[in-house]
C-alpha positions in Angstrom: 0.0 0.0 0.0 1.6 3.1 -1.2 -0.4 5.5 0.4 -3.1 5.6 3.0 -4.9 8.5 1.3 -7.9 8.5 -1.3 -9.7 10.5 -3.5 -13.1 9.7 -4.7 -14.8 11.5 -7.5 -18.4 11.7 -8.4 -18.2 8.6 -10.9 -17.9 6.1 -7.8 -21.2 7.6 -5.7 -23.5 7.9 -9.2 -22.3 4.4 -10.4 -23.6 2.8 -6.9 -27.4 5.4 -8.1 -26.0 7.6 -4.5 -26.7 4.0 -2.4 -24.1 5.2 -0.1 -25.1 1.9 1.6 -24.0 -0.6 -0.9 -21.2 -2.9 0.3 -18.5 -0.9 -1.5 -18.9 2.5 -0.1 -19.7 0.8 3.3 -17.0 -1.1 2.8 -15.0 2.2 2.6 -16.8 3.4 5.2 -15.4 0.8 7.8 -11.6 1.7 6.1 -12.0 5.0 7.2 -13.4 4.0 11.3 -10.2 1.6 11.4 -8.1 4.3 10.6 -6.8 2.8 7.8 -7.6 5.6 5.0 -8.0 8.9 5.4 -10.0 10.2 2.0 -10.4 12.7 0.3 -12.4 14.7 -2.4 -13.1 18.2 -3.9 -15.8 21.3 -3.6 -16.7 20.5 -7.4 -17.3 17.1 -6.7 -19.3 17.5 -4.1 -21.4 20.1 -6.2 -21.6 18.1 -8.8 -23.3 15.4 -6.5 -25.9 17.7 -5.2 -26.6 18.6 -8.9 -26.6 14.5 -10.2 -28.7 14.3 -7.1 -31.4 16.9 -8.3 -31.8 15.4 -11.5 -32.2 11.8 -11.0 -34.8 13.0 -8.4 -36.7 14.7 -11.2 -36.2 11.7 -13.2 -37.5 9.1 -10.9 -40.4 11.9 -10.0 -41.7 11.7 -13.6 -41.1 8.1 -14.2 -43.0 7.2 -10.5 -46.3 9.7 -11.9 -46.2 8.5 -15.0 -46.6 4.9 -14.1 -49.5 6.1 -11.6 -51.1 8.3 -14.3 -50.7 5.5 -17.0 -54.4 4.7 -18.6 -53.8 0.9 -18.2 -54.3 0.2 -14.8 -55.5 3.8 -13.3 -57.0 1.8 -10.1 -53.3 1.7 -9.0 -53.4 5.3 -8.0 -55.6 4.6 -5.3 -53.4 1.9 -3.5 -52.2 3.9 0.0 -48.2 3.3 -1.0 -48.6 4.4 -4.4 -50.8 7.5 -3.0 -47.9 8.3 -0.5 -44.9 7.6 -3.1 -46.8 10.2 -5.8 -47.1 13.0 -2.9 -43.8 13.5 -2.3 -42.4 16.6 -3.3 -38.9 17.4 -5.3 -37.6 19.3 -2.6 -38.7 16.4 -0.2 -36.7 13.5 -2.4 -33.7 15.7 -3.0 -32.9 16.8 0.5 -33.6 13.2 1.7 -30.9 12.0 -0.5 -28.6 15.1 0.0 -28.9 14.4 3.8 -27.7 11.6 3.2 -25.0 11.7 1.2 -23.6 14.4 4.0 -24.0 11.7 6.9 -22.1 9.4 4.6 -19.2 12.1 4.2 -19.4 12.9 8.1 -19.2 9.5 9.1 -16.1 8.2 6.8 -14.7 11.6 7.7 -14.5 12.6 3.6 -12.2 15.9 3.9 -13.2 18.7 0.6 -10.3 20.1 -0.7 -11.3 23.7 -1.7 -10.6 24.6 -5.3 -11.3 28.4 -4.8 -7.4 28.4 -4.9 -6.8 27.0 -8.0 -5.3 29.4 -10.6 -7.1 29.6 -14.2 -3.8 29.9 -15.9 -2.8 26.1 -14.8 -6.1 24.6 -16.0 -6.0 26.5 -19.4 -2.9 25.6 -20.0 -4.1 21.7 -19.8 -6.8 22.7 -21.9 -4.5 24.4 -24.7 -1.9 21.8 -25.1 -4.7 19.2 -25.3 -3.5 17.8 -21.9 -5.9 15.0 -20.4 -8.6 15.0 -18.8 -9.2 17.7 -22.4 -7.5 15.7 -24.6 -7.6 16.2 -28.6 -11.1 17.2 -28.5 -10.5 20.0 -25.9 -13.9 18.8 -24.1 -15.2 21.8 -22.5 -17.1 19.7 -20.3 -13.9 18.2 -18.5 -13.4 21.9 -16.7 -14.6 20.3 -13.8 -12.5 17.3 -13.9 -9.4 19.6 -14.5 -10.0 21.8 -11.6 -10.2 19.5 -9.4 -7.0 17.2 -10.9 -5.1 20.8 -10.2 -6.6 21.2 -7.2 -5.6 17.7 -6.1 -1.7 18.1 -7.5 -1.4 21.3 -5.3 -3.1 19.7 -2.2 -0.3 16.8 -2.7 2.4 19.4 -3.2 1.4 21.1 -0.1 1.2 18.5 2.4 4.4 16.0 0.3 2.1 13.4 0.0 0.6 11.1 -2.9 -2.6 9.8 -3.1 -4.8 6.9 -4.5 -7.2 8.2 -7.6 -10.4 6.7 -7.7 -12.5 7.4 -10.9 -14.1 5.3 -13.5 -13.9 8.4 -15.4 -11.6 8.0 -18.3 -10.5 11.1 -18.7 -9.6 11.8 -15.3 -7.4 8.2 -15.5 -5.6 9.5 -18.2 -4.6 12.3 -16.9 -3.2 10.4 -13.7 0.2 9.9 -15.6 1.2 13.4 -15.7 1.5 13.8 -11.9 3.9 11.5 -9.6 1.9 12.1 -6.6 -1.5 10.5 -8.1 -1.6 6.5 -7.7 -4.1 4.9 -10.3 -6.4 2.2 -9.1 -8.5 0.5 -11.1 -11.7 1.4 -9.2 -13.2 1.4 -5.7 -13.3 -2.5 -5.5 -9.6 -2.6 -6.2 -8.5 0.0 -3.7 -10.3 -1.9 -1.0 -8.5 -5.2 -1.5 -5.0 -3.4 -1.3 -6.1 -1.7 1.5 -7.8 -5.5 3.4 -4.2 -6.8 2.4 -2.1 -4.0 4.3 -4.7 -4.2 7.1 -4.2 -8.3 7.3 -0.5 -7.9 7.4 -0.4 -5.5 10.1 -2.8 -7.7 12.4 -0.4 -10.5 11.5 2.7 -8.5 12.5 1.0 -7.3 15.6 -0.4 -10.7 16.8 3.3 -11.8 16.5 4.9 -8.9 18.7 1.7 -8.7 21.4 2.5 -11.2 23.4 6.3 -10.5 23.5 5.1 -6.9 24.2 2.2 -7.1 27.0 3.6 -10.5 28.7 3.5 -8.4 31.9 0.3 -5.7 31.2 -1.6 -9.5 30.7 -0.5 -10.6 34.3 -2.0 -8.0 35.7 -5.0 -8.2 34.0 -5.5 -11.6 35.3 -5.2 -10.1 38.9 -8.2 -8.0 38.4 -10.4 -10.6 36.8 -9.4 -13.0 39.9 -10.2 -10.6 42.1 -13.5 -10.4 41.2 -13.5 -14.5 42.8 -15.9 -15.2 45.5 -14.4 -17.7 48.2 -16.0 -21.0 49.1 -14.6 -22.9 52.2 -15.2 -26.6 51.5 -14.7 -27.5 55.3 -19.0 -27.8 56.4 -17.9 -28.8 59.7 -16.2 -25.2 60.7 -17.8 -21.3 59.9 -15.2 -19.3 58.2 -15.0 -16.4 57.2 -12.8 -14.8 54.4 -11.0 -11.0 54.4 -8.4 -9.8 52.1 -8.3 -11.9 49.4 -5.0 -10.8 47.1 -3.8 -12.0 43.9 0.2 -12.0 44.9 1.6 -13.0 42.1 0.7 -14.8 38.2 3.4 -17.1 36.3 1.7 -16.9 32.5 2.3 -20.4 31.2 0.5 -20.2 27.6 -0.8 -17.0 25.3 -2.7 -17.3 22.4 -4.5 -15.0 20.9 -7.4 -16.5 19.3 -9.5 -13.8 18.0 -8.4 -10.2 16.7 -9.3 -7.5 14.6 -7.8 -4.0 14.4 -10.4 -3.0 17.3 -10.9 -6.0 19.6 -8.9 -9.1 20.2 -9.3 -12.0 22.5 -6.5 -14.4 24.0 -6.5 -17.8 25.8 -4.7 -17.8 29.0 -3.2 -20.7 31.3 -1.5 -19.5 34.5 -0.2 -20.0 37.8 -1.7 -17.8 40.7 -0.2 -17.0 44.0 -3.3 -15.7 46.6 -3.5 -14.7 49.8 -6.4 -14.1 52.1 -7.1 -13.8 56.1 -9.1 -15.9 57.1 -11.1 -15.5 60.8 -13.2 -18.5 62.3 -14.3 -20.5 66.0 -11.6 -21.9 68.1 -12.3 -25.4 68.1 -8.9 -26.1 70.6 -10.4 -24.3 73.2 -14.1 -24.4 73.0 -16.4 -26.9 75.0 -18.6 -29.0 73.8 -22.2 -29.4 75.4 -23.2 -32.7 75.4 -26.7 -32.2 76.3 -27.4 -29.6 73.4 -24.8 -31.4 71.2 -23.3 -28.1 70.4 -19.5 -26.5 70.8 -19.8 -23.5 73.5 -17.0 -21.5 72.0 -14.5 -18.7 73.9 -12.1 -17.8 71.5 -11.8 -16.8 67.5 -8.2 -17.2 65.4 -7.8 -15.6 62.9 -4.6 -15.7 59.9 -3.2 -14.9 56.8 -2.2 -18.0 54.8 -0.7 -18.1 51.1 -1.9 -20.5 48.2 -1.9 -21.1 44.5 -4.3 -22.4 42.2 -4.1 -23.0 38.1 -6.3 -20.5 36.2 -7.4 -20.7 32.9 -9.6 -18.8 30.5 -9.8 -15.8 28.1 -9.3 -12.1 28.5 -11.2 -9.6 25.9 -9.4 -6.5 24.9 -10.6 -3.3 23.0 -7.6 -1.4 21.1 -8.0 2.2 20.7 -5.7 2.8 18.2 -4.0 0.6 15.7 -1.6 -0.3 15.8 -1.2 0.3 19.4 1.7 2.6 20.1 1.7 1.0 24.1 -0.7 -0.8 26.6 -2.8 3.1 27.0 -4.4 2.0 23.4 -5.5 -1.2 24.6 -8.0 -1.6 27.2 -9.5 -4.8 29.0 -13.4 -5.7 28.4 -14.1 -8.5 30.4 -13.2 -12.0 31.0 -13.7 -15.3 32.2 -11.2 -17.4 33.9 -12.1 -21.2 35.5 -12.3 -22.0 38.5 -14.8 -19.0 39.0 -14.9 -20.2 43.0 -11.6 -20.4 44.4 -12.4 -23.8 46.8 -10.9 -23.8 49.6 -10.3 -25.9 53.1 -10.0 -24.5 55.5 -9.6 -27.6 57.6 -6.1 -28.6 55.6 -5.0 -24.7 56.4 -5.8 -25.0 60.0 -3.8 -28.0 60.1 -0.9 -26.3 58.6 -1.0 -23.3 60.1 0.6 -22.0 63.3 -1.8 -19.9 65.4 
């Protein structure tokens, strides 16, 4: 991928009939969230696409009133969808689609280049040496073309940067030759692929380095999922109570990551933990035991710290801000589940190993 910049120009929006949710331009769409294009287009185009927009709504207009209004089958007028689709107005049809095509340029973040710059002398003189997008014919209808390919060339200039050229516009691809900065595509479809095949290699690259990167950041995260664990003592015989559980330490084992995208990724974990908790319960050594009531009259509590370990396993779901992440603030931790939720433990077998 040469570049991550793009320009579109009108031919790709009319060709897709301004469906700016066909899979292509939503395909484009998602490019641009990912941050993996940044694209670009001109003032003239986007005047041209209000205009294209205004006439095929007067065209679809007349051809939607002419089929209600045709003598074979007038009863049709009456049905309540056709009634509705005949009221709207022009205005109605053409800011519904103009609003539209505006979200679609606000939501892929579609930067217009101004062309109020553009000096008259440089596009004359394309159209005077018969210079594409003019060519032998010296089409006066490829003004618009021209003042945005100048426009373009001095955007490029400006900022030392080239650019991918969208167009099914022959003209406009012929004239792509002339300037170093403009890369030629073959069309939208194209430019996509390229741009999948950069995105794929980066994933790979990162999915290589992550683990050799966040070993550490990873650890910790499974600290905070295990302290979410409740704490079961598996000892019915004795009342215990647990206080300050701590995740002391984690020994990773095994990392995988099994999922990823440029925005989320998931990973497999297998680790060793090292816990500690305090633990507070009856002292059976010096209670008394009622005979009668067949119950322990107790005197005294113990309580203690002890230390353990216990294997974990699971997956942790991460949410990358920015990719490719520049360092662990562009990723952030979701959620995840590690096994055994319920830390068991018994408390008899402490007891017995404890000093107190």
């Amino acid at each position: 991928m040469e570049t991550r910049n793009v320009f579109l120009d009108s031919t790709e929006f009319i060709g897709n009939s301004f469906n700016f949710k066909s899979k292509k331009l939503l395909g484009l769409l998602e490019k641009s969230r990912n941050g993996s294009v940044d694209i670009y287009t001109t003032d003239v185009v986007q005047r041209e696409l209000i205009h294209r927009i205004s006439v095929h709504a007067q065209e679809g207009l007349s051809e939607i009133r002419s089929f209600v209004e045709a003598k074979r089958l007038r009863t049709v007028k009456h049905l309540p969808p056709i009634k509705k689709i005949a009221s709207v107005t022009l205005d109605e049809l053409v800011s519904l689609s103009i609003n539209e095509m505006e979200e679609y340029f606000r939501q892929a973040n579609i930067t217009v280049i101004p062309t109020k710059e553009v000096k008259s002398g440089d596009v004359l003189e394309l159209y005077f040496d018969r210079k594409p997008p003019f060519g032998e014919g010296k089409k006066k209808s490829e003004f618009p073309d021209a003042i945005t390919l100048v426009a373009l060339k001095a955007w490029c200039e400006e900022n030392s940067q080239s650019i991918y050229v969208v167009s099914n516009d022959n003209d406009v691809k012929s004239a792509l030759a002339l300037y170093e900065a403009f890369v030629e595509v073959q069309d939208l479809a194209a430019f996509l692929e390229i741009v999948t095949e950069q995105e794929q290699e980066e994933l790979e690259d990162f999915i290589g380095t992550f683990k050799e990167r966040f070993e550490k950041e990873i650890e910790s995260d499974i600290k905070r999922v295990m302290a979410e664990h409740e704490l079961y003592e598996i000892d019915y015989d004795i009342s215990a109570e647990f206080n300050d559980f701590r995740v002391n330490s984690v020994d990773l084992h095994s990392l995988y990551v099994i999922d990823a995208d440029r925005n989320r990724l998931t990973v497999d974990v297998k680790a060793t933990a090292g816990y500690s908790a305090r633990v507070e319960h009856h002292d059976y050594d010096t209670a008394a035991y009622d005979k009668e009531d067949s119950e322990y009259i107790f005197i005294n509590e113990v309580s203690y710290t002890f230390e353990d370990k216990t294997e974990q396993k699971g997956f942790l779901d991460y949410q990358i801000d920015s990719f490719p992440p520049r360092d662990w603030t562009d990723i952030h931790l979701e959620g995840g589940r590690l096994e055994p939720e319920v830390i068991e433990i018994d408390v008899i077998s402490i007891r017995n190993r404890e000093e107190y």
